[in-house]
C-alpha positions in Angstrom: 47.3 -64.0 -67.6 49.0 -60.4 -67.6 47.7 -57.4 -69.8 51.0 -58.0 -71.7 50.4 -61.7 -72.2 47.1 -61.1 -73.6 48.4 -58.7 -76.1 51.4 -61.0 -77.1 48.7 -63.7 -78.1 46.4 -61.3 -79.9 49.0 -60.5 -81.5 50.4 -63.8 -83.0 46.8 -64.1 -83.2 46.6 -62.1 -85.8 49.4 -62.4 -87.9 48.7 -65.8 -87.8 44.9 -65.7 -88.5 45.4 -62.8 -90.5 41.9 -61.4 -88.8 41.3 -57.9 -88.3 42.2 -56.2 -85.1 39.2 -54.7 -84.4 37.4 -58.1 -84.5 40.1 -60.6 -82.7 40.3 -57.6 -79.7 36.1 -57.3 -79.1 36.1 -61.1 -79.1 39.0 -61.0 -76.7 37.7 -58.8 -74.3 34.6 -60.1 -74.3 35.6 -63.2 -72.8 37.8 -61.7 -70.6 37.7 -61.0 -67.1 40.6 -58.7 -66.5 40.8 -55.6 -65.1 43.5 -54.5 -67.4 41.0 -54.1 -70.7 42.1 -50.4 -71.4 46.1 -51.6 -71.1 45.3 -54.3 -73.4 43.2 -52.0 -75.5 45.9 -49.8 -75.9 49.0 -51.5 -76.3 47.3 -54.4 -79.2 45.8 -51.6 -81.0 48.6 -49.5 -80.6 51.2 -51.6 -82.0 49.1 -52.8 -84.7 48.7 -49.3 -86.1 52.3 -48.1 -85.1 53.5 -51.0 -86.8 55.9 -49.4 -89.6 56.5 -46.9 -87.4 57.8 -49.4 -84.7 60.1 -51.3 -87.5 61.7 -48.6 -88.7 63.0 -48.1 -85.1 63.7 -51.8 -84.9 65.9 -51.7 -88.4 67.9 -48.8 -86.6 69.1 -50.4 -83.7 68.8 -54.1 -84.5 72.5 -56.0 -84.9 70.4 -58.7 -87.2 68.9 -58.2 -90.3 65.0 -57.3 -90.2 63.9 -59.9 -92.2 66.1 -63.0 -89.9 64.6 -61.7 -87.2 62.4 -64.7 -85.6 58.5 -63.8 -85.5 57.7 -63.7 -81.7 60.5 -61.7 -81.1 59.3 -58.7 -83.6 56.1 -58.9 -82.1 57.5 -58.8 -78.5 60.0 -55.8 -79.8 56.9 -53.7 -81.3 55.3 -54.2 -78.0 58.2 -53.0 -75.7 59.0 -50.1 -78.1 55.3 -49.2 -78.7 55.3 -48.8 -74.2 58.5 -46.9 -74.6 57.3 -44.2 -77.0 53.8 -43.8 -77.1 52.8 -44.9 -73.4 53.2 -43.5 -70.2 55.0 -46.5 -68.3 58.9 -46.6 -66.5 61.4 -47.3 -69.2 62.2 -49.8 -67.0 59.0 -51.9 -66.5 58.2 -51.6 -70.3 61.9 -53.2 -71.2 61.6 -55.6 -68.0 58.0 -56.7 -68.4 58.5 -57.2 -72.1 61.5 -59.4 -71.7 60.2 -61.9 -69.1 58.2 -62.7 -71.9 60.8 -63.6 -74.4 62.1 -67.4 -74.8 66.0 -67.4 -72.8 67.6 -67.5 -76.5 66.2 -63.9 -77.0 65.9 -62.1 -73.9 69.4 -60.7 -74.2 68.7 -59.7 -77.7 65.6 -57.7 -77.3 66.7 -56.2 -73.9 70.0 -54.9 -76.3 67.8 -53.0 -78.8 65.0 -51.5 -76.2 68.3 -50.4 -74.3 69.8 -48.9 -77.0 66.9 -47.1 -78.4 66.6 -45.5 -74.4 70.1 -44.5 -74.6 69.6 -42.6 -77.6 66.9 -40.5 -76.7 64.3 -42.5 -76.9 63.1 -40.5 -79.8 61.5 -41.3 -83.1 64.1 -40.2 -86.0 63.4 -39.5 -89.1 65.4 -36.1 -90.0 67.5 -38.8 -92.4 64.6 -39.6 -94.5 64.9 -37.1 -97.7 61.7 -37.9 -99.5 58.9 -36.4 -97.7 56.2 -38.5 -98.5 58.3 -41.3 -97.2 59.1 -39.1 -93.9 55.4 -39.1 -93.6 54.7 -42.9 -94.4 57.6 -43.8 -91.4 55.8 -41.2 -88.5 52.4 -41.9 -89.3 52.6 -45.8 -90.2 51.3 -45.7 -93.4 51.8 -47.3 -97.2 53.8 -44.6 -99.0 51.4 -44.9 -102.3 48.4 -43.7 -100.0 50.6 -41.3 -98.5 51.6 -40.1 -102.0 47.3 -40.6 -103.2 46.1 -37.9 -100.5 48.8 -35.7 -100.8 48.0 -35.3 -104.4 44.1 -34.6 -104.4 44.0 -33.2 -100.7 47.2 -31.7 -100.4 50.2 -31.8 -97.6 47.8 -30.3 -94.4 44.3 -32.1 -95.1 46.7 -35.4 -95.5 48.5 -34.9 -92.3 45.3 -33.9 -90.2 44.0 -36.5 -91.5 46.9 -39.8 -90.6 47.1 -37.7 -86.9 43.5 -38.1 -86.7 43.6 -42.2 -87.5 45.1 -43.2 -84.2 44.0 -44.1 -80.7 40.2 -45.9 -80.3 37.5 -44.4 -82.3 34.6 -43.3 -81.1 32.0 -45.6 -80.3 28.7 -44.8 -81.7 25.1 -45.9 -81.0 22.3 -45.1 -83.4 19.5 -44.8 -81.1 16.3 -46.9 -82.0 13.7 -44.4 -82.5 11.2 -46.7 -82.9 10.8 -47.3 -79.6 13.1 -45.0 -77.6 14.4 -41.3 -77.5 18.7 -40.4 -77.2 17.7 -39.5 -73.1 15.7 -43.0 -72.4 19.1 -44.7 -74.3 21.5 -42.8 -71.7 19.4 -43.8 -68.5 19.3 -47.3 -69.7 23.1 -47.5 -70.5 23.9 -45.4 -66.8 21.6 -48.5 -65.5 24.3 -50.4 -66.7 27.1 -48.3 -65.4 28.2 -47.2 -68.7 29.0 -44.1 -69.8 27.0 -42.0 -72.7 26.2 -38.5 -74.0 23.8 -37.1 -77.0 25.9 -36.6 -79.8 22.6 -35.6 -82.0 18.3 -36.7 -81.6 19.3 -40.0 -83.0 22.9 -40.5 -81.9 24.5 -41.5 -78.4 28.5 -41.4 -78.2 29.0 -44.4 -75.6 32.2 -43.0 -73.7 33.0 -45.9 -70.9 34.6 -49.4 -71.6 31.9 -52.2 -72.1 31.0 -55.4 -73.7 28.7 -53.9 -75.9 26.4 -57.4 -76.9 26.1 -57.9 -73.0 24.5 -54.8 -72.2 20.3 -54.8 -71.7 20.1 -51.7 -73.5 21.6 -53.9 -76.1 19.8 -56.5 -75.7 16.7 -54.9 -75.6 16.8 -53.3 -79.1 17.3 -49.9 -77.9 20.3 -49.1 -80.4 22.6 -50.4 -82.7 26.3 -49.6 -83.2 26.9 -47.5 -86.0 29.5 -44.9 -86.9 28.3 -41.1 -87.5 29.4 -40.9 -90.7 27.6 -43.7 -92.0 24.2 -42.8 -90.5 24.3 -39.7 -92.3 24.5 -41.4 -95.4 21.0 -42.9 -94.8 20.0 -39.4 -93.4 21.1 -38.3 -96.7 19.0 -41.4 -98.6 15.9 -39.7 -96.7 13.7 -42.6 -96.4 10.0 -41.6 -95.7 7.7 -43.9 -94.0 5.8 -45.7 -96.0 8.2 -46.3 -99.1 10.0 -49.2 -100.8 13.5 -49.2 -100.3 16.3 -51.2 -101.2 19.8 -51.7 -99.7 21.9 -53.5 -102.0 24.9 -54.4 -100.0 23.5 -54.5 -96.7 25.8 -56.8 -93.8 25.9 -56.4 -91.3 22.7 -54.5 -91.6 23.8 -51.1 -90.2 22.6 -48.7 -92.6 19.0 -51.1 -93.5 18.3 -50.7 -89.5 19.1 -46.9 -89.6 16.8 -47.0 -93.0 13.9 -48.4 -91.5 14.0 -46.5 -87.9 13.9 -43.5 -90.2 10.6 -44.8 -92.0 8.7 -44.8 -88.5 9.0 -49.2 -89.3 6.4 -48.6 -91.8 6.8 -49.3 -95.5 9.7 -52.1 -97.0 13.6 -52.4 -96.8 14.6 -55.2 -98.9 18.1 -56.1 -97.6 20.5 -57.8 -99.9 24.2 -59.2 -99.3 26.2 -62.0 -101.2 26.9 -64.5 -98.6 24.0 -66.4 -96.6 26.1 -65.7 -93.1 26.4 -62.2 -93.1 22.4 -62.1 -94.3 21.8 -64.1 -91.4 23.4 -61.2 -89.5 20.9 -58.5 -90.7 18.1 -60.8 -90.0 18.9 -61.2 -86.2 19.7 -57.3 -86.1 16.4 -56.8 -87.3 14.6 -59.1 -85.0 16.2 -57.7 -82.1 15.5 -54.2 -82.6 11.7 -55.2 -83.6 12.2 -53.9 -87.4 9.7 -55.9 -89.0 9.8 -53.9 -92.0 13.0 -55.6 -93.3 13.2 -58.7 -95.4 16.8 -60.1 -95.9 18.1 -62.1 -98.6 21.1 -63.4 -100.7 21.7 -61.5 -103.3 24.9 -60.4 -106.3 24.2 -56.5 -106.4 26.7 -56.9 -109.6 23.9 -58.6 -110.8 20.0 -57.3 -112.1 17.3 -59.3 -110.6 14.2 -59.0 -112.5 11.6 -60.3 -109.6 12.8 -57.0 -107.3 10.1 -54.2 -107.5 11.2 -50.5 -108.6 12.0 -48.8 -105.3 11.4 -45.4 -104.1 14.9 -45.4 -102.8 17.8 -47.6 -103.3 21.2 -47.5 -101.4 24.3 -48.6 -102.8 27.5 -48.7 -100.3 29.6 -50.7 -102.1 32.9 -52.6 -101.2 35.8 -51.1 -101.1 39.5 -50.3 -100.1 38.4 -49.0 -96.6 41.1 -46.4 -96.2 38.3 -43.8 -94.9 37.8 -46.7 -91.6 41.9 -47.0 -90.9 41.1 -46.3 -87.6 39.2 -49.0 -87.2 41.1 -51.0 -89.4 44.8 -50.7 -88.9 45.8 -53.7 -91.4 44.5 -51.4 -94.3 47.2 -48.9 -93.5 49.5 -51.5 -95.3 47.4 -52.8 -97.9 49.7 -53.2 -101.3 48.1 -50.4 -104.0 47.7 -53.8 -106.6 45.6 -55.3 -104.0 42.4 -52.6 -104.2 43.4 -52.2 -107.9 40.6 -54.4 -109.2 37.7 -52.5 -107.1 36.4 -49.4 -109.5 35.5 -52.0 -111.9 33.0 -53.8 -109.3 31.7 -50.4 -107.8 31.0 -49.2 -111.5 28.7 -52.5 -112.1 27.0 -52.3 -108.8 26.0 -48.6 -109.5 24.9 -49.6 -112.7 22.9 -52.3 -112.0 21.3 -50.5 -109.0 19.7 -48.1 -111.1 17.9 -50.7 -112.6 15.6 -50.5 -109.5 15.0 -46.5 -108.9 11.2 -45.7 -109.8 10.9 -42.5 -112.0 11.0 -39.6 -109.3 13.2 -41.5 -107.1 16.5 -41.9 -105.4 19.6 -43.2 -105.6 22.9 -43.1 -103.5 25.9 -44.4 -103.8 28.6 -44.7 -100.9 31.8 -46.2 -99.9 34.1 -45.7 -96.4 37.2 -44.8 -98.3 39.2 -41.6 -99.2 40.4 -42.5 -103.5 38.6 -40.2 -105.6 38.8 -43.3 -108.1 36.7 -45.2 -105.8 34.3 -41.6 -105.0 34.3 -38.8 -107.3 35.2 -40.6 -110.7 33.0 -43.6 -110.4 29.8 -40.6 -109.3 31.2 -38.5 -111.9 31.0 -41.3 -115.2 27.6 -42.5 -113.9 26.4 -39.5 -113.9 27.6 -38.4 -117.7 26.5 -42.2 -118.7 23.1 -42.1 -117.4 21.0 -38.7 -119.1 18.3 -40.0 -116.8 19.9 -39.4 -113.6 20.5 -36.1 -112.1 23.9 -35.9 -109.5 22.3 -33.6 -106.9 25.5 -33.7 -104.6 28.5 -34.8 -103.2 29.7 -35.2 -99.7 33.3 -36.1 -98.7 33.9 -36.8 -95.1 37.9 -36.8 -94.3 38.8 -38.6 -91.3 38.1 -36.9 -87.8 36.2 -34.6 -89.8 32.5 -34.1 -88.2 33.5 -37.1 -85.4 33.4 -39.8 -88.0 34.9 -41.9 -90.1 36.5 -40.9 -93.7 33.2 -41.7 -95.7 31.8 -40.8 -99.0 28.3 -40.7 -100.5 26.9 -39.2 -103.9 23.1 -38.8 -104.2 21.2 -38.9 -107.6 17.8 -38.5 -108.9 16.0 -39.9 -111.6 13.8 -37.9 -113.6 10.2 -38.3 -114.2 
């Protein structure tokens, strides 16, 4: 199978399944044995998150109506125009290669619009476009309403660093188990296995070369776990000390309650919680294979008080949410409809207020998300605060996109008084 079959299927893959990029390509690639792995890479994730860029294209030079045109062949136009503008690759094998693909009854028809779009410059247009914030949601293949959201609490620039900065493979992130191992042991274990690292911090290793991350001994071993930068500052922030109870309300995959208890030396108790028996079952293998013994997984509705948990030195609350911080990662939430994530504030607001149910007098409380809507960040942190003459907000951290080589994250910290 080609690098450009592969992609075609992920791709139907998808809209079919209605998965998550990010997810269908690691599984992909895991069980592949091709040597094209950064072509696929690139085009699949590239089309995915150039999708409304690539269809405004396609409603400019298309003789039939975007929404009669047949479902393979928009995926297999995205594809050939995604190679034409964004990739370096002959006009001529991108438009060639892309049409030996097609069914007979279509090949004409798709090599007629790549053709046309290369006779015209080749060029993304979007000079025609008079609203800006439209101009903006085209180039960087993006919902207008979030468009229209940033612009309005982080203005024009901070929006447009940010959608430039939400393209292209993310960096991939280790948090180093320092339990049993240092950032230098990690990056002779992962050279062992011919892949590529470097120290982003004492506790942080950016892995830089292609691999199948679950196959690797390092991996295997316990000596990390993958987690993005931005999120293990938010249980640097939570400053678990060794010894301590600490809870982690919404836990899976268990990220953030391995980070917890590598920062506690492994001595003291995490109690992890998520809704659904599956993903616990996730955090309880994590912990196993990093040796956290510390950590006790269950079931658990965070919306919900549960009077047999102890009061907790520390409790972490990262709560769902409309991901638009993790776009990156996530290209699918670039086109999320606003009515969809409408509904979330309300469920962040009761899991924040039944987590403070569980802070001991003196202790800690924080309260995080991965998204970039101040409804979702500031306001919710802001009302508990003013609702709760018990709790002090001691700060607020908002991480934009790109900023600080993470993810778009937010995190609030409180204390309650003695």
């Amino acid at each position: 199978m080609t690098g450009r079959e592969q992609v075609f299927g992920l791709l139907k893959k998808t809209a079919e399944d209605g998965a998550y990029s990010n997810i269908a390509l690691d599984s992909a690639l895991n069980r592949s044995q091709s040597a094209d792995k950064a072509f696929v890479t690139a085009l699949f994730y590239g089309v995915a998150e150039r999708r409304m860029t690539l269809d405004h294209v396609i409603r400019a030079y298309s003789r039939i109506e975007f929404d009669d045109i047949e479902g393979d062949t928009l995926l297999l136009l995205r594809m050939g125009l995604y190679q034409l503008m964004y990739m370096d690759i002959p006009e001529s094998a991108a438009v060639n290669e892309t049409v030996k693909l097609a069914p007979e009854r279509s090949k004409g028809y798709i090599n007629a619009v790549l053709r046309a779009f290369i006779r015209d410059g080749g060029q993304l247009k979007t000079d025609g476009i008079e609203d800006k914030l439209l101009r903006m949601s085209v180039k960087y293949s993006c919902a207008r309403w979030i468009v229209k959201m940033w612009v309005g609490e982080y203005g024009f620039e901070r929006t447009e660093q940010m959608l430039a900065a939400s393209f292209g493979r993310p960096p991939l992130y280790a948090r180093v188990n320092t339990s049993v191992c240092d950032a230098d042991d990690l990056i002779y274990e992962l050279a062992e296995d011919g892949v590529k690292s470097e120290a982003v911090s004492e506790t942080c290793v950016e892995i830089t070369g292609q691999c199948a991350i679950e196959g690797l001994r390092a991996y295997k071993n316990g000596l990390f776990h993958v987690q993005d930068i931005s999120s293990q500052r938010c249980c640097e922030l939570l400053a678990p000390q060794p010894g301590e109870t600490v809870i982690d309300l919404c836990a899976a995959p268990g990220g953030k309650t391995f980070t917890i208890a590598e920062l506690m030396g492994n001595k003291g108790r995490v109690l992890s919680f998520d809704l659904y028996e599956s993903r616990v079952s996730l955090i309880k293998q994590g912990a196993q294979r990093l040796g956290l013994d510390i950590i006790t997984a269950e079931t658990g509705d965070a919306s919900v008080f549960a009077g047999k948990l102890p009061q907790a030195d520390r409790v972490l609350c990262d709560v769902p949410c409309s991901g638009l911080g993790v776009i990156r990662r996530k290209p699918e939430i670039r086109y999320k409809r606003k009515d969809e994530l409408a509904g979330l504030p309300e469920i962040q607001r009761k899991i924040l207020d039944n987590a403070k149910n569980y802070v001991r007098p003196g202790g800690t409380l924080v309260y995080s998300t991965c998204t970039l809507d101040r409804a979702e960040n500031d306001d919710i942190a802001d009302a508990f605060a003013s609702e709760n003459a018990d709790f002090v907000l001691k700060e607020k951290r908002t991480n934009l996109t790109g900023e600080n080589r993470g993810d778009g994250f937010f995190t609030a910290l409180f204390e309650r008084k003695r």
